[in-house]
C-alpha positions as CSV (number, residue, x, y, z in Angstrom):
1,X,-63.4,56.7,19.6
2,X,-64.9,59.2,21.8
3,X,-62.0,61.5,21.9
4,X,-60.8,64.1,19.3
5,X,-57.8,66.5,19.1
6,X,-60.4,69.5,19.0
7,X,-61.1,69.0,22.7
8,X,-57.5,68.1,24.0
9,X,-54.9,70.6,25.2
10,X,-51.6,69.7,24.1
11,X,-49.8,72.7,26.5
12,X,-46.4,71.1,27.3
13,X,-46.8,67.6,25.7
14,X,-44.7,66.4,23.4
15,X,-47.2,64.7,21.0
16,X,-45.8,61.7,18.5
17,X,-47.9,62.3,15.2
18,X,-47.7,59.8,12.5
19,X,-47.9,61.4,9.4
20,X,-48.1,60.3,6.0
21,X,-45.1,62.2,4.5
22,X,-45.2,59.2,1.5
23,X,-44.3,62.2,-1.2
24,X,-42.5,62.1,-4.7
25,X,-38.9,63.3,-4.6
26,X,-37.3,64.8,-7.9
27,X,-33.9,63.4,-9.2
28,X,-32.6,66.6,-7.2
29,X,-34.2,65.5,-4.2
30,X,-36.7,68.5,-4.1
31,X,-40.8,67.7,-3.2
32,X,-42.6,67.1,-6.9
33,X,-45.8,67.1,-4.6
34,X,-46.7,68.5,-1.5
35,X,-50.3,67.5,-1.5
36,X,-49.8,64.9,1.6
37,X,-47.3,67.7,3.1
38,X,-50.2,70.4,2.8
39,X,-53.0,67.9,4.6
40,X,-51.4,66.7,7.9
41,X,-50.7,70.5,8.8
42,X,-54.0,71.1,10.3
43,X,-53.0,68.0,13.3
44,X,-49.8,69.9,13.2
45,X,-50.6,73.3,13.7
46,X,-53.0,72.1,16.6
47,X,-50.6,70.6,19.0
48,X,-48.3,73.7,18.1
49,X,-50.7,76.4,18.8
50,X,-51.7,75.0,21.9
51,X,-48.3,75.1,22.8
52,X,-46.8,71.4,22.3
53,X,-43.9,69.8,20.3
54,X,-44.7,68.2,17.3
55,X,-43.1,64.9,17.4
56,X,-43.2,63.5,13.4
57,X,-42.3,59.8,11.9
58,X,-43.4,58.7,8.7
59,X,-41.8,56.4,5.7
60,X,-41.2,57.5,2.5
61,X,-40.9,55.1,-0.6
62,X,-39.2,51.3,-0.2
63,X,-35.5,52.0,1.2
64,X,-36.6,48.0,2.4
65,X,-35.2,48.1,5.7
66,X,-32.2,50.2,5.5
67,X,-30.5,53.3,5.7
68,X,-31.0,55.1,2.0
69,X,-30.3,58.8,1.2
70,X,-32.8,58.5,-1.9
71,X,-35.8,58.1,0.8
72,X,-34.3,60.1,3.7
73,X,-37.1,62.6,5.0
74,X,-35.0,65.4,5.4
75,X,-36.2,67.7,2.1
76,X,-39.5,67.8,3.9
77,X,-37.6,70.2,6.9
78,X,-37.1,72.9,4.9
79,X,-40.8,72.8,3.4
80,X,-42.0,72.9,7.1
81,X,-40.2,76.0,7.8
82,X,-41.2,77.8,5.0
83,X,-45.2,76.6,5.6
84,X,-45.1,77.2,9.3
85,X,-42.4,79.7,10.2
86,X,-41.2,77.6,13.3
87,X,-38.0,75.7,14.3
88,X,-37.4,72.5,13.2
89,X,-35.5,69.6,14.3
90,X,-34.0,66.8,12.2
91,X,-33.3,63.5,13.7
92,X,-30.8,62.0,11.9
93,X,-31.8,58.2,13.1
94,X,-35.3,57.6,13.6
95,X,-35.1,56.0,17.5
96,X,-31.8,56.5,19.7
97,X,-30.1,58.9,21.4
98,X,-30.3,61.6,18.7
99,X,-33.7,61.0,18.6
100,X,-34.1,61.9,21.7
101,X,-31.9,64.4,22.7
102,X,-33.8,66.4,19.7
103,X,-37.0,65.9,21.4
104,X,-35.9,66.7,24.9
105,X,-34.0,69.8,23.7
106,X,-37.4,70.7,21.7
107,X,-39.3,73.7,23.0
108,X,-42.6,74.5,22.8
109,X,-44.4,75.1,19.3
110,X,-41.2,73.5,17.7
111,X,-41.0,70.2,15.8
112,X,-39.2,67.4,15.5
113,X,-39.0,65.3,12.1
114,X,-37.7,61.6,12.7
115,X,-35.9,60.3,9.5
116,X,-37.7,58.1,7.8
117,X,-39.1,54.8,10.0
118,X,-38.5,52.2,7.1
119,X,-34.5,52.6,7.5
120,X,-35.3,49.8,9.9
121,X,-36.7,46.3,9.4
122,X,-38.8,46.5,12.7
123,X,-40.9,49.1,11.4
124,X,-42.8,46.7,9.1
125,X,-42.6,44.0,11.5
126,X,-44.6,45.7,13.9
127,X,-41.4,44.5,16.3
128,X,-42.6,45.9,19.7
129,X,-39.0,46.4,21.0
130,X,-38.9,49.2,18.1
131,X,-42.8,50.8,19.3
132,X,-40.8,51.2,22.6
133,X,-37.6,53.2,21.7
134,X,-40.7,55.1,19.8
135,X,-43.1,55.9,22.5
136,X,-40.2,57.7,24.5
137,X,-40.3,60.0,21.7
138,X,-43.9,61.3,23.1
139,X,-46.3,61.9,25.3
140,X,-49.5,61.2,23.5
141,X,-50.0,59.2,20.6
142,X,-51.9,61.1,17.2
143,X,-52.4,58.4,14.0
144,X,-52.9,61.2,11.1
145,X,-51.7,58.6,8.2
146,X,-54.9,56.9,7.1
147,X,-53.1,55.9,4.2
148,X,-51.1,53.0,6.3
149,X,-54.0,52.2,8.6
150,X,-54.3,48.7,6.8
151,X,-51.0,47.7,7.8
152,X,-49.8,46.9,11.2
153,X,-46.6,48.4,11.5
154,X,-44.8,49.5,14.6
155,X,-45.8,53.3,13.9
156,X,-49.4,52.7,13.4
157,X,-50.0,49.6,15.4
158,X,-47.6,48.6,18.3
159,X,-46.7,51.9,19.8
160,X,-50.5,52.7,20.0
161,X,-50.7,50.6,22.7
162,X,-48.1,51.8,24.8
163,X,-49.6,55.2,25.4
164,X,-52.5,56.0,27.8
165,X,-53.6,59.2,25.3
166,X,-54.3,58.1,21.7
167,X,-56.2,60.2,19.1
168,X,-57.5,60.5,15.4
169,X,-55.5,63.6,13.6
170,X,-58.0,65.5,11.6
171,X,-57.5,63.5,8.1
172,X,-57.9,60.1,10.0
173,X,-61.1,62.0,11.8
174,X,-62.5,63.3,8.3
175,X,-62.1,59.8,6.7
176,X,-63.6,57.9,9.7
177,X,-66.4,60.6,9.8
178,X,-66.8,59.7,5.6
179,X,-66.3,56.2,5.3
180,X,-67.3,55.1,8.6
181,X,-70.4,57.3,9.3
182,X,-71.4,58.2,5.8
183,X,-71.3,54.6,5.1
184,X,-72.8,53.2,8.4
185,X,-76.0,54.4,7.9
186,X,-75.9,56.1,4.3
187,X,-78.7,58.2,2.7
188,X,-80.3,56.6,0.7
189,X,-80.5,55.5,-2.4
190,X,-76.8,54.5,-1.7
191,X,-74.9,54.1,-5.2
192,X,-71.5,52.1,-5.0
193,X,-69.4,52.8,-8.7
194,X,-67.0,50.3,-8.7
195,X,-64.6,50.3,-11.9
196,X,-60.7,48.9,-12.3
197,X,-59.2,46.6,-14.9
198,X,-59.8,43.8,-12.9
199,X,-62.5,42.0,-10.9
200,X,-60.0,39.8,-8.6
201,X,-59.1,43.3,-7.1
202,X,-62.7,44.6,-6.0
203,X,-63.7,41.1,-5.2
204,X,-64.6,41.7,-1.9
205,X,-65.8,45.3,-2.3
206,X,-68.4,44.2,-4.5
207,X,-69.4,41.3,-2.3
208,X,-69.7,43.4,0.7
209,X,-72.0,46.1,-0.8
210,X,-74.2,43.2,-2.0
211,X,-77.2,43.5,0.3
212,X,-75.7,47.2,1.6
213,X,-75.7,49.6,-1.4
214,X,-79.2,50.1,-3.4
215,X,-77.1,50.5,-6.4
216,X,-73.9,49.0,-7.9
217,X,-72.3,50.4,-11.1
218,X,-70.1,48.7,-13.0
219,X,-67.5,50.3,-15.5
220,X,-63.4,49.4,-16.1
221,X,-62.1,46.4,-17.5
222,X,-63.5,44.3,-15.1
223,X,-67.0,44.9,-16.7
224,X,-66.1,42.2,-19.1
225,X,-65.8,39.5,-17.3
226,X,-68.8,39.9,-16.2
227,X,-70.3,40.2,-19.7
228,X,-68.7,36.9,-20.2
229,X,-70.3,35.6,-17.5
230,X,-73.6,36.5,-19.4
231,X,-72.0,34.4,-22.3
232,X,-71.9,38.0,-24.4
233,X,-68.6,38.4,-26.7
234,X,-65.9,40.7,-25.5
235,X,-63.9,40.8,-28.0
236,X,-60.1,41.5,-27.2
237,X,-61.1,43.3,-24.1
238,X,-59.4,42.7,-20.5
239,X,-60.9,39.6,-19.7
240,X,-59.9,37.4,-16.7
241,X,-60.7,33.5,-17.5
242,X,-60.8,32.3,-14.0
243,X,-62.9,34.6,-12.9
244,X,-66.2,34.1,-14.8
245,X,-67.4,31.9,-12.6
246,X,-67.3,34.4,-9.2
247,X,-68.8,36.9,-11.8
248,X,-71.6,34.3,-12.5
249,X,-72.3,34.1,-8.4
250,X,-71.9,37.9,-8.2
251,X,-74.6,38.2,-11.0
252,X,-76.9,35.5,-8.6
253,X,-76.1,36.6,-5.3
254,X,-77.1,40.4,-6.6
255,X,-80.3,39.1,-8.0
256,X,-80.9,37.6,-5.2
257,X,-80.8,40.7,-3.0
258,X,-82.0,44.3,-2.3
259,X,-79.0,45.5,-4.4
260,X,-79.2,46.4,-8.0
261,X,-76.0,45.0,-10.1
262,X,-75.9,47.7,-13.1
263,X,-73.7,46.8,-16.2
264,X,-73.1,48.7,-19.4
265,X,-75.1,48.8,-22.1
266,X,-72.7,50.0,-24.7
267,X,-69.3,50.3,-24.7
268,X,-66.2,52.3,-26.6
269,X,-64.2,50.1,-29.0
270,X,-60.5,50.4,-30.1
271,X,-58.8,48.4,-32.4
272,X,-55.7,48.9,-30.3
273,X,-54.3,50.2,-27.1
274,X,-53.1,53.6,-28.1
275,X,-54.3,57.0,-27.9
276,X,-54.5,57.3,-31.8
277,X,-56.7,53.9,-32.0
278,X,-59.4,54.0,-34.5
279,X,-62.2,54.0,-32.1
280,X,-66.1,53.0,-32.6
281,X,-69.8,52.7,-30.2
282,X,-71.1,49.3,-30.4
283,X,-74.1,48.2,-28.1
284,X,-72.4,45.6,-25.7
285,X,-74.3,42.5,-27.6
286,X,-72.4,43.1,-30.9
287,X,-68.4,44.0,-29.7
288,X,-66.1,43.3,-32.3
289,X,-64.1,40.0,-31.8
290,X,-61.3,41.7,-33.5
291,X,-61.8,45.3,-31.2
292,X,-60.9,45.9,-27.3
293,X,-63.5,47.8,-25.0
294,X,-61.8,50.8,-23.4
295,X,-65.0,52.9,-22.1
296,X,-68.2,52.7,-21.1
297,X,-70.8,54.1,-23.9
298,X,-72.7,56.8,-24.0
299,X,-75.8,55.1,-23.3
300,X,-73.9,53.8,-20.6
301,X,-73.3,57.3,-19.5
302,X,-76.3,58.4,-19.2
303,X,-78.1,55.6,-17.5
304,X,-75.1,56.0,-15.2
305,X,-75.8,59.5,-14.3
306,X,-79.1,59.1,-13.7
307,X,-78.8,56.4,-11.1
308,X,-75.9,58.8,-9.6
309,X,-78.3,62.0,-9.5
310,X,-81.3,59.8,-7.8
311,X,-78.6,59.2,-5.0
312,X,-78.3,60.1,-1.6
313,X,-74.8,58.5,-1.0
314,X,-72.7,57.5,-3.7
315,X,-69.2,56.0,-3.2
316,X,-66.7,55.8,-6.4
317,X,-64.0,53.0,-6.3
318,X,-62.5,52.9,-9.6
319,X,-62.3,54.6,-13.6
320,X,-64.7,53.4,-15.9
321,X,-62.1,53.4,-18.5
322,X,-58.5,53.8,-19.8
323,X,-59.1,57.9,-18.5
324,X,-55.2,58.8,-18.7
325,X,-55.9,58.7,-22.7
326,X,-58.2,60.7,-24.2
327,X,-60.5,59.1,-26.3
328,X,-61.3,56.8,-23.3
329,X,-61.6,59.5,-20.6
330,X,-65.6,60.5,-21.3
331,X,-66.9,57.7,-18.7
332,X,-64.7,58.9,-15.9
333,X,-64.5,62.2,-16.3
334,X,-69.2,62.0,-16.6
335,X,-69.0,60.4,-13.3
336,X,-66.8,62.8,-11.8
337,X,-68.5,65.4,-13.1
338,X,-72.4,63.8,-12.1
339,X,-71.1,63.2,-8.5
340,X,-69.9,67.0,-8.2
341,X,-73.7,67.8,-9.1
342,X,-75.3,65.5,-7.2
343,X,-73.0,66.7,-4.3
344,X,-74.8,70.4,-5.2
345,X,-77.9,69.0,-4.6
346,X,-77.2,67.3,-1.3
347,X,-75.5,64.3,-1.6
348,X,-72.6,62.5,0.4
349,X,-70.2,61.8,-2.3
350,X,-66.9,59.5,-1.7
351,X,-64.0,58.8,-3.7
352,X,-62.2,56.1,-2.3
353,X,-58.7,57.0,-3.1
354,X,-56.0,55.5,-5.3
355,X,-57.2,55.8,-9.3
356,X,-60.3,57.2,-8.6
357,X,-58.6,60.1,-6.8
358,X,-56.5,60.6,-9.5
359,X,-58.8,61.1,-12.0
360,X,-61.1,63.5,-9.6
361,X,-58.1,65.3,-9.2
362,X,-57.0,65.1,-13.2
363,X,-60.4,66.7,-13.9
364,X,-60.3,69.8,-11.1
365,X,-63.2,68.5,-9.5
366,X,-61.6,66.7,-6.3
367,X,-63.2,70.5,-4.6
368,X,-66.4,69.4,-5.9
369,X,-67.0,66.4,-3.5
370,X,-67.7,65.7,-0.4
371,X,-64.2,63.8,0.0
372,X,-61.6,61.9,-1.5
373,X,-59.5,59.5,0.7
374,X,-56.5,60.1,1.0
375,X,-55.7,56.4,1.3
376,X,-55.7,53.9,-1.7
377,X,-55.2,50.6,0.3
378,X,-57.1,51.5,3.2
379,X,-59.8,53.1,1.8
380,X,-59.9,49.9,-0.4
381,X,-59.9,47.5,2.5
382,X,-62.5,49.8,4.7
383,X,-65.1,49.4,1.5
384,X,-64.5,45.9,1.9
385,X,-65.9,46.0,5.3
386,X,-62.4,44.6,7.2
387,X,-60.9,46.0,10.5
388,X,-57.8,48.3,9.7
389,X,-55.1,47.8,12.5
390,X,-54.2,51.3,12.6
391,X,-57.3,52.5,13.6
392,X,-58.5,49.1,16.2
393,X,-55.2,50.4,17.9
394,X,-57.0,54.3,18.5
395,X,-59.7,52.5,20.5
């Protein structure tokens, strides 16, 4: 993609952003979180200042298909008023004829916010007869929802290729700038964390930075089924049976590479799965059959933060332990913390969205970073080096 929204004048165009306006509603209806609100602005503001309508779709929650007040998108109007100070235009249906009589009777600098695009079926199906009534809506196509790129709906996908003009927003930019270009040719050493209860969800992910990254570490629950795989006892820990043998060929395939596969050395042990658990250290060749690992050790830690400070490019996909309790937080919140100093010092550091981010963000050191994606899926599926539909339709 050669063009960018920096360098196009949006002056009396009418400009069809999809947004990710995917935000938590309160019982009373009212925004619990505006972060995704707060991010898309910058696109917005853009086509406004330069004197354009603002044209916005997005879904919100699963109102599967159908018309459902719970999910309707018209809470966000108000926040848009109050952030930007401009008129704004609800659609009550997301294509038709109110649709577009609120776009035509848009003026310049003004929005329009569609209601949400999952009140119809055709939206997930990618049905082209639906990216049609859509691309009447605009004049130029702008994809600023990274967080659906992996999914080839009719908002992200089909309607792309009705339009002549299709560009980036500045959050899809910023995450193909990070995961793209960062990763495309990374400084190196390049450190890949990888964490998550389970191995069958980072499968690929692992397997494609085989041979990529200088460095994988390995934390979560998935760390024990590849322990297993080393015939070491686990204990009560997460294990997943069926997937000792891919561990085995991970183990092999690593070993057989440029790429070093790092495991822990010592773990945190709890006798249940509770905050108040009586909790011990144990190296990782003498776990407690009757205990469940819920952390990495200390030991563990500071191997870990070594590797990370020795990095030029280090990418974090995944908590090294149960971090929403307490007592198994320390391996998370280390490499949050290690990866906000080794960004000090010059580093390209990544957080690949969806736990991760949420823990960088539990800790106050999402700042700290050089990003966090702001999508869980699709950063997910970019890692694992596949072609994301929403963005093969910007090219």
């Amino acid at each position: 993609m050669t063009k960018s929204i920096d360098n196009f004048n949006f002056k009396d165009l009418k400009a069809l952003i999809r947004v990710d306006f995917n935000v938590p509603l309160d019982n009373d209806n009212n925004i619990a979180d505006d972060t995704r609100l707060a991010a898309s602005l910058p696109t917005v503001k853009k086509v406004l200042n330069d004197g354009g309508v603002a044209v916005l779709m997005s879904h919100l929650g699963r109102p599967k298909g159908k018309p459902n007040k719970k999910y309707s998108l018209r809470p966000v109007t108000n926040w848009l008023i109050e952030k930007l100070g401009c008129e704004v235009h609800f659609a009550e249906t997301t294509i038709g004829s109110d649709a577009e009589d609120k776009v035509r009777s848009a003026k310049a600098g003004e929005i329009v916010l569609l209601e949400n695009l999952r009140f119809f079926a055709d939206e997930e199906a990618n049905d082209s007869d639906f990216a049609a009534h859509l691309s009447r809506l605009g004049d130029v196509y702008i994809n600023d929802a990274f967080g659906t790129a992996h999914r080839a709906h009719a908002s992200t996908h089909a309607v792309a290729k009705l339009f002549k003009e299709k560009l980036p927003g500045y959050l899809m930019q910023k995450e193909l700038d990070f995961l793209g270009a960062s990763l495309a040719e990374p400084r190196r050493p390049y450190t890949a964390i990888v964490g998550g209860a389970k191995i069958s969800g980072k499968i690929d992910v692992i397997e494609n930075l085989i041979g990529q990254a200088d460095n994988i570490l390995i934390g979560g629950g998935m760390m024990f089924t590849f322990l297993k795989a080393m015939n070491i006892e686990t204990g009560k820990s997460l294990l997943e049976e069926e997937k000792i043998e891919l561990a085995t060929e991970i183990i092999d395939r690593a070993n057989n590479s440029t790429t070093k596969l790092i495991l822990p050395v010592d773990v945190v042990l709890a006798d249940k799965f509770e905050e108040n658990a009586q909790t011990k250290i144990s190296v990782i060749k003498s776990i407690d059959q009757n205990m469940m690992g819920l952390d990495i050790g200390p030991k563990t830690i500071d191997e870990y933060k070594k590797v990370i400070a020795k990095s030029g490019t280090i990418v974090w996909n995944g908590p090294m332990g149960v971090f929403e309790m307490e007592p198994f937080s320390k391996g998370t919140r280390a490499v949050a913390r290690a990866m906000a100093i080794a960004t000090e010092q010059g580093a390209i550091t990544i957080v690949g969205g969806g736990d991760s981010a949420a823990a960088i963000n539990k800790f106050e050191l999402a700042e700290q970073v050089s990003h966090v994606s702001t999508g869980g899926g699709a950063s997910l599926e970019f890692l694992e080096g596949k072609e994301l539909p929403g963005i093969t339709a910007l090219k």
